[in-house]
PANU-325658 format. One line per 10 residues: their letters; for each residue x, y, z of C-alpha. Coordinates in pm, 1 decimal, m for minus. Layout:
A = X,Y,Z ~ ... $
***
This chain:
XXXXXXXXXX = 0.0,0.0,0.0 ~ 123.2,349.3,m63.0 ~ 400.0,240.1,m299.5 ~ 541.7,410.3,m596.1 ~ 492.5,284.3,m952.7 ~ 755.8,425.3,m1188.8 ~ 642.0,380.1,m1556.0 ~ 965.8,184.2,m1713.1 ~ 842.2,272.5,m2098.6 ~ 553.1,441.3,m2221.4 $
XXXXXXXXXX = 458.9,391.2,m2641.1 ~ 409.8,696.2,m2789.1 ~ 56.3,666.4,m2934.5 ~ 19.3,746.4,m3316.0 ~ m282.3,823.0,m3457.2 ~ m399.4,626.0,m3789.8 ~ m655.6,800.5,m4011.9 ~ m800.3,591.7,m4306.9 ~ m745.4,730.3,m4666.9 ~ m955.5,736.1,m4923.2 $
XXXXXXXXXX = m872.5,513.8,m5233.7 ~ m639.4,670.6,m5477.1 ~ m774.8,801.9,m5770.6 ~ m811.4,580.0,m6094.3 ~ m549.8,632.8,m6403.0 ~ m636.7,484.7,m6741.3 ~ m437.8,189.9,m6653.3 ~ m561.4,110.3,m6302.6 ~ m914.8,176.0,m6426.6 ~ m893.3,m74.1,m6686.7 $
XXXXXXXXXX = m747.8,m347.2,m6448.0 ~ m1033.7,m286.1,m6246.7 ~ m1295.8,m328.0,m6541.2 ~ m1079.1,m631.3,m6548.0 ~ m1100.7,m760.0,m6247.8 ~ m1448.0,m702.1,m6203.6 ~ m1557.2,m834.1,m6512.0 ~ m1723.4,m523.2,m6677.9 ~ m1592.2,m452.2,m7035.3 ~ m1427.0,m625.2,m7303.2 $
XXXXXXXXXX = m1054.5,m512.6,m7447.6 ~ m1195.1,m354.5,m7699.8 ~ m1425.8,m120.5,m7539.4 ~ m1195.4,m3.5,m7278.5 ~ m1124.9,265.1,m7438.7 ~ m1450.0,350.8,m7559.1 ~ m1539.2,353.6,m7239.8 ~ m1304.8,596.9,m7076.1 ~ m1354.2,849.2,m7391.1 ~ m1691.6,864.1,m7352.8 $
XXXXXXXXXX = m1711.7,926.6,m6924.4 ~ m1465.4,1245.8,m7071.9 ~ m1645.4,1334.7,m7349.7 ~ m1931.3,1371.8,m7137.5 ~ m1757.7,1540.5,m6834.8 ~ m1840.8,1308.9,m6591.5 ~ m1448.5,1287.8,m6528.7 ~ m1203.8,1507.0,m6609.0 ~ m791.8,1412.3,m6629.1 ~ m557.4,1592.1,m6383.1 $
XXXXXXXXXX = m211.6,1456.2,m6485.2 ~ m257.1,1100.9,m6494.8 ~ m528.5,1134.4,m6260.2 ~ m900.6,1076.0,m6294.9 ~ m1078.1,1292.7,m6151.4 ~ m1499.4,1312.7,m6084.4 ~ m1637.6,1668.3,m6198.0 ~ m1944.9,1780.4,m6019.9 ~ m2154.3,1658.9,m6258.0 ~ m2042.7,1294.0,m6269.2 $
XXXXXXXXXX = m2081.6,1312.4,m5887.9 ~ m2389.3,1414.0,m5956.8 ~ m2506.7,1170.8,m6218.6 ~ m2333.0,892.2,m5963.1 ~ m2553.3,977.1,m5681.2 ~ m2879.4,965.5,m5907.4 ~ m2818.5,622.0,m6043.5 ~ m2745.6,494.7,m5769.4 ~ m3058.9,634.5,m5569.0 ~ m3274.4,559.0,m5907.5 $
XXXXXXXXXX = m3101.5,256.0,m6062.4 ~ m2892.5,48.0,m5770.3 ~ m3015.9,m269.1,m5922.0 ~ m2842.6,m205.6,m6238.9 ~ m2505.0,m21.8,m6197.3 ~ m2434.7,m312.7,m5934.1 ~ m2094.5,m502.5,m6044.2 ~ m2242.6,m847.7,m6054.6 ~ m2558.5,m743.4,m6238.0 ~ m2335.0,m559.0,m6450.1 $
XXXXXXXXXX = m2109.5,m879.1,m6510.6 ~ m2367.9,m1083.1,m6550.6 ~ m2542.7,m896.2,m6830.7 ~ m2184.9,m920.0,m7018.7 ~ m2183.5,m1265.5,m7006.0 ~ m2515.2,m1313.2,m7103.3 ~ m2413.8,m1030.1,m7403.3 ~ m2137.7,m1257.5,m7492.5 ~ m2353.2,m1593.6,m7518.8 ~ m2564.6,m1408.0,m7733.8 $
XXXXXXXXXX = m2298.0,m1328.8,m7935.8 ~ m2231.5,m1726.2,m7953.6 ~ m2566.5,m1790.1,m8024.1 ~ m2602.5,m1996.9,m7657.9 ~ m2907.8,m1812.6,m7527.1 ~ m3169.9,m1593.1,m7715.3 ~ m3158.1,m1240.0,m7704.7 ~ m3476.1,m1148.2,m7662.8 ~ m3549.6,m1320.1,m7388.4 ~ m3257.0,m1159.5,m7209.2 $
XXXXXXXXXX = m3393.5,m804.8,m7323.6 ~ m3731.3,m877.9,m7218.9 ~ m3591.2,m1002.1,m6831.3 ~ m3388.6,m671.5,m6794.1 ~ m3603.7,m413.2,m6990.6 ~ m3932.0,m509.4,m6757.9 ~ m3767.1,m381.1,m6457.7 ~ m3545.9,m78.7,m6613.4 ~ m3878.5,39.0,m6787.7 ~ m4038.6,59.0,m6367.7 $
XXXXXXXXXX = m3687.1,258.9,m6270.1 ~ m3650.4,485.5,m6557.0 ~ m4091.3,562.4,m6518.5 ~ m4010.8,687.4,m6139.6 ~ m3720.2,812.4,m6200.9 ~ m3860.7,1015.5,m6453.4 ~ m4087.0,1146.2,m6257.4 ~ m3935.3,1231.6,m5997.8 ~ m3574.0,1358.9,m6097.3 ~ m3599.6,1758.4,m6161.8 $
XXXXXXXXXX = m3493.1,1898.7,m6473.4 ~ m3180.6,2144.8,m6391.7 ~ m3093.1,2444.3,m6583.0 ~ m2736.1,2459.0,m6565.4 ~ m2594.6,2826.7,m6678.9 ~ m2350.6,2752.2,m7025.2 ~ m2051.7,2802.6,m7019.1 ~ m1900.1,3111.6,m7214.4 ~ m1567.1,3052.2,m7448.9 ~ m1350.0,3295.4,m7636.7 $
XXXXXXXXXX = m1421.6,3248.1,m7948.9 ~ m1649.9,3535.2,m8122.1 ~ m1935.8,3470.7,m8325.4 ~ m1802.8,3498.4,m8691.2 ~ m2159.1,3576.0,m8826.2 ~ m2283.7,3816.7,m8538.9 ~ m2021.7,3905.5,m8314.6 ~ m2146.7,3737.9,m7997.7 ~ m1894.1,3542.8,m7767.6 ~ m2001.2,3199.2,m7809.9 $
XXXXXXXXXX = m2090.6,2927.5,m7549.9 ~ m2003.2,2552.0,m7459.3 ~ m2332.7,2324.3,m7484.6 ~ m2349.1,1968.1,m7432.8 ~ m2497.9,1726.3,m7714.3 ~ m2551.9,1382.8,m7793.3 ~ m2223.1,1362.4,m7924.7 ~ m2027.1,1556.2,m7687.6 ~ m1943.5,1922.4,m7621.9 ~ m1945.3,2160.6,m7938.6 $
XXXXXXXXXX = m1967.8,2570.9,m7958.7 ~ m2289.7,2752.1,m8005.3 ~ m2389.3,3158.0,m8069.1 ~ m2608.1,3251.6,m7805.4 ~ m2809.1,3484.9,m7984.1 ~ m3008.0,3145.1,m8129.6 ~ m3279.7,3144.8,m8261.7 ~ m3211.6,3446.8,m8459.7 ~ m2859.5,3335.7,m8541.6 ~ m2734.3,2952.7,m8560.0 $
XXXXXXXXXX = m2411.4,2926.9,m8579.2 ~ m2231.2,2608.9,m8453.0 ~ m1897.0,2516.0,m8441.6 ~ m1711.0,2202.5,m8349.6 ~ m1465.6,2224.9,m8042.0 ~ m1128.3,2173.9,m8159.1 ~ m902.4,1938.2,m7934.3 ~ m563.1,2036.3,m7996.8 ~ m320.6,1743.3,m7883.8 ~ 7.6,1945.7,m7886.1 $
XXXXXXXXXX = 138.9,1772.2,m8200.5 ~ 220.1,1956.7,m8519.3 ~ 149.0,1837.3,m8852.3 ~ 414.6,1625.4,m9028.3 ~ 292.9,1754.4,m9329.0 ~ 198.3,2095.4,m9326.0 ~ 333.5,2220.7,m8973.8 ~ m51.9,2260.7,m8836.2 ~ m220.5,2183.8,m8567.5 ~ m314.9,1792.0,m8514.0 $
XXXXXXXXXX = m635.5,1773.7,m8343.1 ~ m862.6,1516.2,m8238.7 ~ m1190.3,1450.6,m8387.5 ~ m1466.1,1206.3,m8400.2 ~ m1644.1,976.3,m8646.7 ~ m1996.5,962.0,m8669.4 ~ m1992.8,649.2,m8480.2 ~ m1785.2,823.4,m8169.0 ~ m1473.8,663.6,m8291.8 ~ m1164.6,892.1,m8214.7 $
XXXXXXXXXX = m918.2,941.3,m8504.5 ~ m655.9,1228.4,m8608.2 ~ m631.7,1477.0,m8823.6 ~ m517.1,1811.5,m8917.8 ~ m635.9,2121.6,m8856.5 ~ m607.9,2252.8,m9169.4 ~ m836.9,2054.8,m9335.0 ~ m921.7,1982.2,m9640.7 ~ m616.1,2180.2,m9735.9 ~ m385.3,1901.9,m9585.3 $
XXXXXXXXXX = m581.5,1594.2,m9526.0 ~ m343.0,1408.9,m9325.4 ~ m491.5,1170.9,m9028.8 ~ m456.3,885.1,m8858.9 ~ m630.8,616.5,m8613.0 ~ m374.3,630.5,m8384.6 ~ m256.4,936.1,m8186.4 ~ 92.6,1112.3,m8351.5 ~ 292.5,1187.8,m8111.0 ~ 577.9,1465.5,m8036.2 $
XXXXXXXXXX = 864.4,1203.1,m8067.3 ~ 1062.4,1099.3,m8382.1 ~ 1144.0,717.7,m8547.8 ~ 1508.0,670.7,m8473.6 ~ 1538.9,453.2,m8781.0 ~ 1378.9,707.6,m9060.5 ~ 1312.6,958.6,m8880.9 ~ 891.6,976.0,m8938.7 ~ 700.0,1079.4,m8661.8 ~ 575.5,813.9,m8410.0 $
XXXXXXXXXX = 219.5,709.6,m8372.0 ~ 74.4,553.1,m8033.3 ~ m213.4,263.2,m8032.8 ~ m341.8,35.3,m7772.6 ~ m347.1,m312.9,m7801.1 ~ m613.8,m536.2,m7763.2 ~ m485.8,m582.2,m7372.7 ~ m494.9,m171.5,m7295.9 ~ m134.7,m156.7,m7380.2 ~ 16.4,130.2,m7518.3 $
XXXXXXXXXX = 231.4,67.6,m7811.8 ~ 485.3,315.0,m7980.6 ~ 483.3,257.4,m8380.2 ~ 643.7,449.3,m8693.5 ~ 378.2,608.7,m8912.7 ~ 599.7,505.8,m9197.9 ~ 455.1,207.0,m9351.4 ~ 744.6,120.3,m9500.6 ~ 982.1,112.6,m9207.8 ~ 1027.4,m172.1,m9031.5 $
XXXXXXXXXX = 898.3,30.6,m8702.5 ~ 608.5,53.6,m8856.3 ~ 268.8,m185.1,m8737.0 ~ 254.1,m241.8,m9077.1 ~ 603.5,m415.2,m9091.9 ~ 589.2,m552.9,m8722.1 ~ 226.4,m744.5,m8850.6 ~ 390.0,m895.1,m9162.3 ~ 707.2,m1046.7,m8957.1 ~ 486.8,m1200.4,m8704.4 $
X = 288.1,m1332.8,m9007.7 $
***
């Protein structure tokens, strides 16, 4: 009784705080579409162009990043359609896609089982999902037919420049998407556009004065056999391969196809 303790050690206590996950890349999002089973190898890529085109994401770096409005669009779906952005349901439905494909199961019956319930969701969420006006966006480029500073709307296919003073004037204009890459054969701009099927390709700005393009992106980096300009593509795997655009050097996919042939 009455006796004195002296503490021999005492830990220093350290505080752990949990992080959030890192945000996705290109690369790390496609390993999870991977891993999860959403997605073939071929529309990887699709996919990731068309959360940017729409804005849902936006890149930072190699970063991708969730704008406001793909926060926004998150949080709806998932209060309106949880059934059908879930991962299995989602994985599921690719299978059953793919069987299809293979002639295994028939597809209407697989429209009919998911289009009965989706019809229910999209009915309420119709309903009950206001209609926001969100203010445009104003870019500065002028009006070439009426002097007005024209604004960024969103379309079916993506963002594109419009006069404000519609209906009375009409003008629209594409967005151009520079890519930092001159022209190899005029010295332009290389920009990147879109088919009418959303497929990206390349091509100059100059158009149709030069009509160079290209599937793949050109980039700012020179073929140390000839001396072309190098092209990037990615491989059925979401691997990023570095290719001549001279079809006749052996750099070249062209070349690298026939030798593996």
């Amino acid at each position: 009784m009455g006796a004195v303790l002296i503490a021999a050690k005492i830990n220093e206590a350290v505080q752990h705080f949990t992080e959030p996950p890192a945000y996705f890349t290109e690369a790390t999002l496609v390993k999870e579409l991977e891993d999860k089973g959403i997605g073939r190898p071929s529309t990887y890529s699709p996919i990731i162009q068309t959360i940017l085109s729409r804005g849902y994401i936006a890149k930072e770096g190699k970063k991708l990043m969730p704008t406001d409005l793909g926060i926004l669009t998150m949080d709806l779906l998932t209060q309106y359609f949880q059934a059908f952005i879930d991962v299995p349901f989602s994985a599921h439905l690719e299978s059953e896609l793919d069987e299809i494909g293979e002639h295994k199961i028939d597809k209407t019956a697989v429209l009919s089982e998911f289009y009965g319930p989706f019809s229910k969701a999209l009915e309420v969420a119709d309903k009950e999902i206001p209609v926001v006006d969100i203010p445009p966006v104003v870019s500065d480029v002028k009006c070439e037919k009426c002097g007005r500073m024209m604004v960024i709307k969103e379309g079916r296919h993506g963002k594109f420049l419009a006069c404000p003073g519609f209906p009375e004037c009409r003008n629209t204009k594409p967005i151009l998407h520079k890519i930092g890459v001159k022209c190899p054969e005029c010295g332009g701009d290389i920009i990147e556009r879109r088919t009418k099927t959303r497929r990206i390709f390349y091509g100059c700005s100059n158009y149709p004065k030069c009509r160079f393009t290209s599937w793949d992106k050109p980039l700012n980096s020179f073929c140390p056999k000839c001396g072309s300009i190098e092209l990037e593509r990615t491989d059925r795997l979401g691997k990023k391969v570095v290719h001549c655009s001279n079809e006749e050097c052996e750099l070249s996919s062209t070349k690298k196809k026939s030798k593996d042939k």
